[in-house]
C-alpha positions, 0 to 999 in steps of 0.5 A, spaced: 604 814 924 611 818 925 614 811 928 611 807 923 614 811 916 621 811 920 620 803 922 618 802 914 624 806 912 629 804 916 627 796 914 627 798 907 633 800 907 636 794 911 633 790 906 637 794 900 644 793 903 643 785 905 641 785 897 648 789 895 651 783 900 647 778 896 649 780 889 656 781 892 658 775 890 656 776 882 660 780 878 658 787 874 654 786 867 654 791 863 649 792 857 655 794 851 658 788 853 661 789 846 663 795 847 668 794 853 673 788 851 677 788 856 673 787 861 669 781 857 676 777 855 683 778 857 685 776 849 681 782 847 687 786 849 691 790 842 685 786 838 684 792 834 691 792 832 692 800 835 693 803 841 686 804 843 682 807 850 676 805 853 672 809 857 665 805 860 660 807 865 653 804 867 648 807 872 644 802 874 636 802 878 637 809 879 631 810 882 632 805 888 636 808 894 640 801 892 643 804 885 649 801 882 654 806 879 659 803 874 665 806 872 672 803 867 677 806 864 682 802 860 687 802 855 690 797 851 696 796 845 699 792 839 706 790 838 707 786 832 713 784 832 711 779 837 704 778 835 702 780 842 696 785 846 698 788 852 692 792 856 691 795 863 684 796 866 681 801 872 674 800 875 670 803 880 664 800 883 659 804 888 653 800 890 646 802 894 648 810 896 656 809 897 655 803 903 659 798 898 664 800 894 670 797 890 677 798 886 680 794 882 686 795 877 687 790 872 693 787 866 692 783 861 697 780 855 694 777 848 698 772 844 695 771 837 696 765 833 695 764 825 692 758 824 690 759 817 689 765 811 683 766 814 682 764 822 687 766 827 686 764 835 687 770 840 689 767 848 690 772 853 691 773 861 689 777 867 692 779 873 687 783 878 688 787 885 681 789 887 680 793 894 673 793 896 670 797 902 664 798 906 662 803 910 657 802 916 655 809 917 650 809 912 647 803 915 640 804 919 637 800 925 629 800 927 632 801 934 635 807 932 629 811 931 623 813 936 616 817 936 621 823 936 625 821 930 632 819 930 635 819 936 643 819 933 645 815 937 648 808 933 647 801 934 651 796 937 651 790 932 657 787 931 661 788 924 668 786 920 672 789 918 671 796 913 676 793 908 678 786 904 684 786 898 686 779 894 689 778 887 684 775 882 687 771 875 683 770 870 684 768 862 680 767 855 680 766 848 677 768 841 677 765 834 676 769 830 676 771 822 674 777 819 667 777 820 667 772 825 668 771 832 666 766 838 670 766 844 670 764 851 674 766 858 673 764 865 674 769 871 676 770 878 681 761 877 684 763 884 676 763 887 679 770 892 676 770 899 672 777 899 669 777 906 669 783 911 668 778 916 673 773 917 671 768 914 670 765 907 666 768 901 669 765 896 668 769 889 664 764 884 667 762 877 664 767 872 663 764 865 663 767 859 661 765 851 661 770 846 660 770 838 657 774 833 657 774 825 659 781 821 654 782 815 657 788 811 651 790 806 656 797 803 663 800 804 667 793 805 673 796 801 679 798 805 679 805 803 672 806 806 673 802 811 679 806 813 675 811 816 668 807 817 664 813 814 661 809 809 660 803 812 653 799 812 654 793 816 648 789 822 651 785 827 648 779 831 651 778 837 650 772 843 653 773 850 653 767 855 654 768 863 653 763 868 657 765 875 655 761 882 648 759 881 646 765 876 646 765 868 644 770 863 643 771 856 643 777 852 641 776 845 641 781 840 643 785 834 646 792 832 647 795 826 651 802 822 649 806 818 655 811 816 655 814 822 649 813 826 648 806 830 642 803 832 641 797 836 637 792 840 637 786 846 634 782 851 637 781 857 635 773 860 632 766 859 625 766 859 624 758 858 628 758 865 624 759 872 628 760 878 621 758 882 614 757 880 612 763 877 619 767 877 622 766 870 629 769 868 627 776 865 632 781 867 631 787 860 630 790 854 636 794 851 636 800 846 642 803 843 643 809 840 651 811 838 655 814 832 663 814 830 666 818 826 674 816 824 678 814 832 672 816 835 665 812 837 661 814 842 655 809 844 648 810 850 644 805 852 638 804 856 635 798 860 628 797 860 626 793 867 622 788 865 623 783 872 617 784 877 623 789 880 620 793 875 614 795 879 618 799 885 620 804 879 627 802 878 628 808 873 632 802 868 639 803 867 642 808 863 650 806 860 655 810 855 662 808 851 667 813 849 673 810 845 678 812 841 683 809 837 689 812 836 692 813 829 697 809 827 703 811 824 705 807 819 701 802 814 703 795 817 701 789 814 698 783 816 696 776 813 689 777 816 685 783 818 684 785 825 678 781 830 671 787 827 670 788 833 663 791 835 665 797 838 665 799 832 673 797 831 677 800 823 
């Protein structure tokens, strides 16, 4: 009995690393996709014509002994004169109990271009240095295990190496107008090679299209909207990710109040099936949040509802701090900022 509970033991955790290799070669989705700009269009770099800093973190399946812990930190700025954003990013990313683990450090640069009164185009780049690493340490084998329990002595199966560095370049755009914006970015153009092995993994293309309609219902004005206090507005907002062969769809709605800020979305492709009876489901998402003047926070929670549900996932839990900086002096522009979901002013 006592070789059987360390066997199982011992194959499930097997089965969660070789699942951190097969998700490897997707990238990190966050809930608030909204909320964290730069990660999900280089051409959202000095959107808020501010100095802005974003600080994001996402704790995935927590339940799981395979659970995803993600964090970022950017911070990004405006330069007027030559109409242009200039951003930097820093994430970190540990999978399944710290055997996968990754850094990556990201600049981005924006151009923005009026083409009209009412519509502009933003076009922005990104340059990244990613380093990711294994540890094989955290890997259990059934030959390592006896009637008596574990022996301590390690397996002798053949491994790469602990650690790959590449440089990875993406780019996007967005046209957007005052309440309006649909925008589209393509990652990883270079297509890095990130095996630990040797020999080639190339990383996939990830695809993203964005959009999203701001109705105003009160606080318009911009002596309000100067400060968000009074605003009263609901947003719908659509997010389109495709990456190898996965692709997903969230699709939602979030809403202000003065202060407060609710909102809602599901996360998948229900009409799509990826075998019989496996549709493409992955969650629905609840957020609460609030701002008051430079700063919002935001919290979400990712209710499961795949069949990975039934091994009790515990969802997923996500924060957004931001805070934009006041700026020193009134600047006058042709058309108003990019309104951001992010509760941007």
């Amino acid at each position: 009995m006592i070789l059987y509970r360390f066997a199982r033991e011992a194959w499930l955790l097997t089965g969660l690393v070789l699942l951190s290799f097969m998700t490897f070669g997707q990238d990190i989705q966050f809930s608030q996709f909204y909320a964290n700009v730069l990660y999900m269009n280089p051409a959202f770099a000095g959107s808020c014509h501010q100095t802005r800093a974003i600080f994001h973190q996402r704790i995935q399946w927590p339940g799981l002994d395979a659970k995803y812990v993600t964090s970022s930190l950017s911070l990004d700025h405006y330069f007027q004169k030559t109409r242009s954003g200039v951003g930097m990013m820093f994430l970190h990313d540990v999978q399944g109990n710290s055997t996968i683990s990754s850094t990556e450090v990201s600049m981005q640069y924006s151009y923005e271009l009026l083409i009209s009164p009412t519509f502009a185009f933003r076009a922005g780049l990104q340059g990244t240095y990613a380093s990711r690493f294994i540890n094989y340490d955290y890997l259990k084998f059934p030959d390592q295990f006896t009637v008596n329990g574990p022996t301590g002595q390690a397996s002798q199966e053949p491994f790469g190496g602990a650690k790959v560095n590449y440089l990875d370049f993406s780019a996007g755009g967005i046209l957007y107008s005052e309440k309006l914006w649909i925008g589209f970015s393509a990652y990883h153009l270079n297509r890095p090679n990130q095996s630990f092995y040797g020999n080639t993994s190339y990383l996939p293309i990830k695809y993203d299209v964005i959009g999203g309609y701001k109705f105003i219902l009160e606080g318009g004005n911009k002596i309000s909207s100067k400060t968000g206090d009074h605003e009263v507005y609901i947003t719908p907002t659509a997010h389109f990710k495709a990456q190898g062969m996965s692709d997903q769809l969230d699709l939602g709605v979030y809403g202000l109040y003065h202060q407060l800020m609710a909102g809602g979305w599901y996360r998948g492709i229900p009409i799509k099936h990826y075998q019989p009876g496996l549709q493409n489901n992955e969650s629905i998402v609840l957020l609460v949040g609030f701002k008051t003047k430079g700063l919002s926070f935001g919290y979400s929670y990712d209710f499961t509802v795949s069949k990975l549900s039934l091994y009790r996932t515990y969802g997923s839990h996500e924060i957004n701090i931001t805070y934009v900086f006041d700026q020193p002096r009134k600047i006058k522009k042709r058309i108003r900022k990019l309104p951001c979901p992010n509760f941007d002013r």
